[in-house]
BAPA-763257 format. One record per residue (C-alpha): residue number from 0; residue in one letter; x, y, z. Coordinates in steps of 0.25 Angstrom, whole numbers, m for minus. Layout:
residues N
  nr rest     X     Y     Z
 NUM    A     X     Y     Z
...
***
This chain:
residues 251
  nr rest     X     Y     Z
   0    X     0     0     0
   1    X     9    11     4
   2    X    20    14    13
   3    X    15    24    23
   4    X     2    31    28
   5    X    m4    42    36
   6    X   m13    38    48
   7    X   m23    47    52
   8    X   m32    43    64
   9    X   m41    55    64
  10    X   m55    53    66
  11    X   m68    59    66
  12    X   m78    51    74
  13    X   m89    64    76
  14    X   m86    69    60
  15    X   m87    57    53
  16    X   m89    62    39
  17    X   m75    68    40
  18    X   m70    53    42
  19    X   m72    51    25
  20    X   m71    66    22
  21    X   m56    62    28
  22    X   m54    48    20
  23    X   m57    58     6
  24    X   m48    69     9
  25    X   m38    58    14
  26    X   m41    51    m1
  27    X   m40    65    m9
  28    X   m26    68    m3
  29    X   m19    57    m5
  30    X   m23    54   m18
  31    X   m17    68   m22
  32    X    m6    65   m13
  33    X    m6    74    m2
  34    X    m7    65     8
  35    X     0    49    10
  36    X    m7    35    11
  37    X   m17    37    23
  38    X   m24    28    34
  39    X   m34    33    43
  40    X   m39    26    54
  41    X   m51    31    62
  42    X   m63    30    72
  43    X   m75    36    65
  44    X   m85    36    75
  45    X  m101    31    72
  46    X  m104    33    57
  47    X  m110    27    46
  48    X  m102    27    32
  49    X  m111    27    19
  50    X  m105    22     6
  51    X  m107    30    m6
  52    X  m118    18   m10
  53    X  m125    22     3
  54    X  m126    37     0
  55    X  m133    32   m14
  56    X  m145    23    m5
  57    X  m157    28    m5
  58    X  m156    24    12
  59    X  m144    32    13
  60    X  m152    42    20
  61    X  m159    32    30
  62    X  m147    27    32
  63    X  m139    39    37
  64    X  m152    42    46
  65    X  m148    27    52
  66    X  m134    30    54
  67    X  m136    43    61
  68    X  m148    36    68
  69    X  m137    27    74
  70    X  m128    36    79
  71    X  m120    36    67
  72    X  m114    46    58
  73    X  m116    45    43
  74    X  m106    48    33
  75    X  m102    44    19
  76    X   m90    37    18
  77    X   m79    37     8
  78    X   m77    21     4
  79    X   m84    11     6
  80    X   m98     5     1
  81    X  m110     4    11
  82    X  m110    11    25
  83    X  m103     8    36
  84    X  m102    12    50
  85    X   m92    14    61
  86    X   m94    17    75
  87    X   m84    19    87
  88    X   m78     5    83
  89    X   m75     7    70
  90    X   m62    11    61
  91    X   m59    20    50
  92    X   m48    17    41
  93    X   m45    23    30
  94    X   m31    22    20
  95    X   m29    30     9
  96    X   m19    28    m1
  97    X   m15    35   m15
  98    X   m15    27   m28
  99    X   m15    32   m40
 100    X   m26    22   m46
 101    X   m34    17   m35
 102    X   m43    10   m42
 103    X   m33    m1   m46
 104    X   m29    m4   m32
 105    X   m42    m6   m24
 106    X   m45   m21   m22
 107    X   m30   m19   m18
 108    X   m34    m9    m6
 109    X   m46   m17    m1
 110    X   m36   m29     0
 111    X   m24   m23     7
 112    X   m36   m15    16
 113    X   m43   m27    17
 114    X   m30   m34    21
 115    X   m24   m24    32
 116    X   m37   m22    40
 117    X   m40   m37    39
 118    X   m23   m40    46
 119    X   m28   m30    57
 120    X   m39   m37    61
 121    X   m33   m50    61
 122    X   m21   m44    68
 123    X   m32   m42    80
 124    X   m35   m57    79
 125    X   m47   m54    69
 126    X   m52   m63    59
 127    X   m53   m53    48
 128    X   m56   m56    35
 129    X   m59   m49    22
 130    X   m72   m49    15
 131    X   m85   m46    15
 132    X   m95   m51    25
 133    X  m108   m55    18
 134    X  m118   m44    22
 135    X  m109   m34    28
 136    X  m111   m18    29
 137    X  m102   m10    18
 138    X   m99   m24    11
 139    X   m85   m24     6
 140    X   m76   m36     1
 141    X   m65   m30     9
 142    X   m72   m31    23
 143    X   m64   m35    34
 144    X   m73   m46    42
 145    X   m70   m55    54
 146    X   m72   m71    52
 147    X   m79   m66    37
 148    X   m91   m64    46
 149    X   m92   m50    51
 150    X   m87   m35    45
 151    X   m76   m26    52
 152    X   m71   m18    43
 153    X   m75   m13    30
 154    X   m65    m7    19
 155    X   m70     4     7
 156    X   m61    10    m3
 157    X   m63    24   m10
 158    X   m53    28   m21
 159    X   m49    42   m30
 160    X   m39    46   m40
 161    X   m26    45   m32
 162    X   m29    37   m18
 163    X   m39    27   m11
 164    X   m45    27     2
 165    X   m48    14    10
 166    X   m58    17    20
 167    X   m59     4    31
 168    X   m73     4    43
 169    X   m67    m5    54
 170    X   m75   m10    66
 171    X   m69   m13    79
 172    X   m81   m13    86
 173    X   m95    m8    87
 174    X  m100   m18    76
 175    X  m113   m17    83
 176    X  m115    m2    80
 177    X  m110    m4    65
 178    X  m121   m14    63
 179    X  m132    m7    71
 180    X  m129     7    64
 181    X  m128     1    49
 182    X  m141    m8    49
 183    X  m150     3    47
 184    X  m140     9    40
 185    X  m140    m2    31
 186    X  m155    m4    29
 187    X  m158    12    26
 188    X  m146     8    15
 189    X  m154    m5    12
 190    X  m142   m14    12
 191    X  m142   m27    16
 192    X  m132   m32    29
 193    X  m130   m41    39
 194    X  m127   m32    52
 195    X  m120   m45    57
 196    X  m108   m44    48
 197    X  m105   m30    56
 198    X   m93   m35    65
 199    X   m82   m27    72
 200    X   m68   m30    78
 201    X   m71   m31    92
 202    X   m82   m43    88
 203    X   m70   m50    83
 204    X   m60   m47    94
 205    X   m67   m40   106
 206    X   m60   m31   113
 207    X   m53   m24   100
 208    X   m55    m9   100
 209    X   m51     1    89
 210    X   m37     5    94
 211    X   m34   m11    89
 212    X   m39   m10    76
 213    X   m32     2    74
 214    X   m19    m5    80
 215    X   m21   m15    69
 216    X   m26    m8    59
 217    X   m13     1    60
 218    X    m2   m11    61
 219    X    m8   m16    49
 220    X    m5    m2    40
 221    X     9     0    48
 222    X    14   m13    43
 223    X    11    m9    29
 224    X    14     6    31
 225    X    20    17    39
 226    X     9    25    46
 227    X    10    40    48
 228    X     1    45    57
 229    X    m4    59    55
 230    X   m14    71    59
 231    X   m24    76    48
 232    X   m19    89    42
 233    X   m29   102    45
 234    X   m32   103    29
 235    X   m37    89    28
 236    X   m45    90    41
 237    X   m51   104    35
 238    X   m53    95    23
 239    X   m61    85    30
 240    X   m69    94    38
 241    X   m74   101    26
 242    X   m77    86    18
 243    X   m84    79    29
 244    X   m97    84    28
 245    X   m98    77    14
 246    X   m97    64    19
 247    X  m108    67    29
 248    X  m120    57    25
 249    X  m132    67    25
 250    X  m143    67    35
***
């Protein structure tokens, strides 16, 4: 992949919408090469993320009413299919990587994605797996299950001219909420699911909080790479207050 990244951890748990509105900035500068190969890992908060097939639903609306009935945000993310949802058991990760044509190379970043996440897990003593569980939410050939039975993580992709972004949803724990917030979700969308595919690290391995994942998460990428942590600059802060709002779902 590449020799070296950023790491940004910033997080924006009460602004959601400025969590995508970031990921695009992110894509838009280093595609034009201002910025190097970035990871960012992050704890959202309680939201809802709607695909772009979503936002087309005649249910769309009913379906942010549900989600914001729930004690959920709603906001429109920037890869990935059908909605998702995080809660305060979740993770955000995102990488972002230049190529000059992305298109050729992305079975490519869903394998070696797929293929990082699925060593941390195991490296937790997790028997992770990837594939899709037959009725899972946001199905996507890429999911990261356990024991091919429940979904822990799902993986999306969104490309432009110059760079791709992989955007990952990771639950540690709290699969409960996901699944209580994303069946009326679902049915306002009108998609079939089976809420019982929704699983969560902790069902796996009880006890595992966030700081765990992380830990895996971030031995994986320093074995392939050399991680510079870093603080967001104030122009692309500015840049994401002022874009945030259009990845607010309305309502």
């Amino acid at each position: 992949m590449h020799s070296e990244f950023e790491l940004i951890r910033e997080a924006f748990p009460d602004r959601p919408e400025a969590g995508p509105a970031l990921s695009r900035i992110l894509l838009d500068q280093v595609a034009d090469g201002r910025r190097a190969p970035t990871i960012r890992l992050s704890r959202p908060g309680r939201v809802v993320a709607f695909g772009r097939r979503d936002t087309r639903s005649r249910g769309y609306t009913k379906a942010v009413a549900a989600a914001r009935n729930c004690g959920f945000a709603a906001m429109e993310r920037l890869a990935g299919g059908r909605a998702a949802a995080y809660c305060e058991g979740t993770l955000s990760l995102t990488v972002t990587t230049p190529d000059p044509d992305p298109g050729r190379r992305t079975g490519e970043r869903f394998e070696w994605a797929a293929g990082l996440l699925r060593q941390a897990l195991a490296e937790l003593g997790i028997d992770a797996r990837t594939g899709e569980v037959p009725g899972e939410y946001c199905p996507g050939a890429y999911s990261i299950n356990a024991r091919g039975e429940t979904k822990l993580a799902g993986i999306g992709q969104r490309l432009i001219s110059g760079a791709a972004h992989l955007g990952f949803v990771i639950v540690v724990s709290g699969g409960d909420r996901i699944g209580a917030v994303l069946e009326p979700v679902y049915r306002a969308l009108e998609l079939d699911w089976n809420p019982e595919t929704v699983g969560a690290v902790a069902d796996e391995l009880p006890g595992t909080g966030l700081e765990d994942v992380e830990g895996a998460i971030l031995a994986q990428f320093g074995h392939r790479a050399r991680l510079r942590p870093i603080a967001l600059d104030r122009a692309t802060l500015e840049a994401v207050q002022a874009a945030a709002a259009g990845f607010r779902s309305p309502g």
